[in-house]
Steps between C-alpha positions, in 0.01 A plus 500: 500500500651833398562744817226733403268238454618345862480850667161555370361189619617577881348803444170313365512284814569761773241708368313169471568381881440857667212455587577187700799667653271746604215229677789313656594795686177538677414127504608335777446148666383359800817564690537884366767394251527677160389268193787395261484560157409226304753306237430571161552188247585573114204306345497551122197628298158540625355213270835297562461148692785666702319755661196282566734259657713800712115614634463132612793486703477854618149436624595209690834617656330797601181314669742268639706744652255715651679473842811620396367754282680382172332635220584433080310719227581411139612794255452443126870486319575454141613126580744255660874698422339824645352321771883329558675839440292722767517196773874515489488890474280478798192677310321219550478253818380196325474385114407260264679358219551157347798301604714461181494897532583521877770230428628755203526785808633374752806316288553808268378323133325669201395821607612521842856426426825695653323795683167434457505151734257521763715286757247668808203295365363240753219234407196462719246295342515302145159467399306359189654367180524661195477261234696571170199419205588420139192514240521337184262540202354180472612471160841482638416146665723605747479271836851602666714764486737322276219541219542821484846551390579706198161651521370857566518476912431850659748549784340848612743766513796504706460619866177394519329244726592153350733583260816439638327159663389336130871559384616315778306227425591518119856490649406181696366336151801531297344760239709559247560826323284336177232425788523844577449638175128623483500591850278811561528783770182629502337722793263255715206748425508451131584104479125354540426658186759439330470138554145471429558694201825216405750715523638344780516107572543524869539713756627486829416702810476462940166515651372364821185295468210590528561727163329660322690594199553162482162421502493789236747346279301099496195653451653737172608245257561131476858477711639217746684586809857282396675307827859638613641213699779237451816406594595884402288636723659313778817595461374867478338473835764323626718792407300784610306398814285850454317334233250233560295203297146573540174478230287673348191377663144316248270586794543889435464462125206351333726450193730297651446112572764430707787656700828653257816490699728785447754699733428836647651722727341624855362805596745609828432754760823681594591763739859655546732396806445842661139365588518452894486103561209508739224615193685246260437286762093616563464505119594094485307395765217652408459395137639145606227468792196660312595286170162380421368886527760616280420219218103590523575873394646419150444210260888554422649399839210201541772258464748618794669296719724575850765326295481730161452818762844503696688291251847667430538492097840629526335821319678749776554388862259413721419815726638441884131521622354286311827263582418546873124444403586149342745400802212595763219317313738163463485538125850438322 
């Protein structure tokens, strides 16, 4: 984000949070103590699964929390790497990214190398998967990813969500530069219609399910959603433990018959290490013990477990208060 653009956002969100400044001040609890200001997570756009996801959590740590007055409002970003960028700047308390990306900032690759790492970045929660989907016209008779090679793939362009996740996995196939050939970079916006339209054979893109573009794209045009597993995959998840095999699950689809195995990445809630340990700590506990709350609010996190919630995807560290929350509640 360019320093004007930065500066104007504080300014957006001071502006934005003066009025709460303003009720804290004459708020006060039960034992006269002056409210806190609540943490502010980085959530994406408005329509975004991301900030329908950061209200979830925010709306349960907050309820949870009540005693110790810990509060978490979501603010509206312009996506993951902002959200990642103003955490470690300490604009933001909280945000939420995918984990390829937050593995990207924390170790200094694509474009947070040399001084753009973002070695402060702490993970809290890892939350639903993001399933990478590859469409094929049906004319294609494509079944598995293999089928598609030498045709016109859409990778999206680069920096965006997903992008830098299919090449990976083309990387993990063994495409060749002939595979490659055809390969399109198309924004994500345009690509439905361009496939429908055949001039595109494929396109790939993340989502977490339910989705509705998804839903979009089956319902547009005769297309098959193509399986992305194999030995190659294996050895790609092997090799980056921030990714993770998952599916793109028949019983949100009425186009689909069965289940399409694919590999995604997961959507991670990080703080930096400046956050004090005792609400990394609160924030843990109480999406861990209200679990079956926090997978009622949104068809996205239905699916999550204790086990997907604190695991440690070696995305960036493990923040010391969830580590201390782990260690108290016997979990390893």
């Amino acid at each position: 984000m360019a320093a004007r653009d930065r500066l104007t956002a504080r300014l957006r969100r001071l502006v934005g949070l003066a009025a709460i400044f303003a009720a804290a001040a004459l708020a006060t609890g039960p034992s006269g103590a002056v409210d806190r200001a609540p943490l502010i997570m980085g959530a994406g756009h408005v329509a975004g699964a991301y900030y329908a996801v950061g209200g979830a959590i925010a709306r349960t740590v907050t309820m949870a929390t009540a005693e110790p007055n810990l509060r978490v409002v979501v603010e509206a970003t312009n996506g993951a790497a902002e959200n990642l960028i103003r955490t470690a700047d300490g604009d933001l308390d909280l945000g939420l990214a995918p984990s390829d990306l937050v593995h990207a900032a924390y170790h200094g690759f694509g474009q947070f190398d040399g001084e753009a790492r973002l070695t402060s970045l702490r993970t809290l929660l890892t939350l639903h998967p993001e399933p990478l989907i590859v469409l094929a016209r049906a004319e294609t008779e494509a079944a598995v990813l293999d089928d598609l090679r030498g045709t016109r793939l859409n990778l999206g362009v680069p920096g965006t969500p997903g992008f830098a996740l299919i090449e990976s996995v083309l990387d993990a196939f063994e495409w060749s530069d002939d595979d490659r050939a055809d390969l399109a970079r198309r924004p994500i916006a345009t690509q439905l219609d361009a496939l429908c339209s055949d001039r595109l054979d494929a396109v790939a893109f993340t989502t977490a399910s339910p989705s509705a573009s998804l839903a979009l794209a089956l319902a547009a045009c005769d297309v098959a959603v193509v399986d992305v597993s194999g030995a190659p995959v294996e050895r790609l998840l092997t090799q980056h433990p921030y990714l993770t095999a998952t599916v793109v699950p028949a019983r949100h689809y009425p186009a689909l018959t069965e289940d399409v195995a694919t590999v995604g990445v997961v959507a991670t809630l990080v703080a930096a290490d400046r956050m004090d340990d005792a609400d990394a700590y609160r924030i843990a506990a109480a999406v861990a013990s209200n679990l079956q709350t926090v997978t009622a609010l949104h068809p996205v996190l239905a699916d999550l477990t204790l086990e997907t919630l604190l695991s440690d995807r070696e995305t960036a560290p493990l923040h010391d208060g969830v580590r201390r929350y782990l260690r108290d509640s016997g979990r390893p």
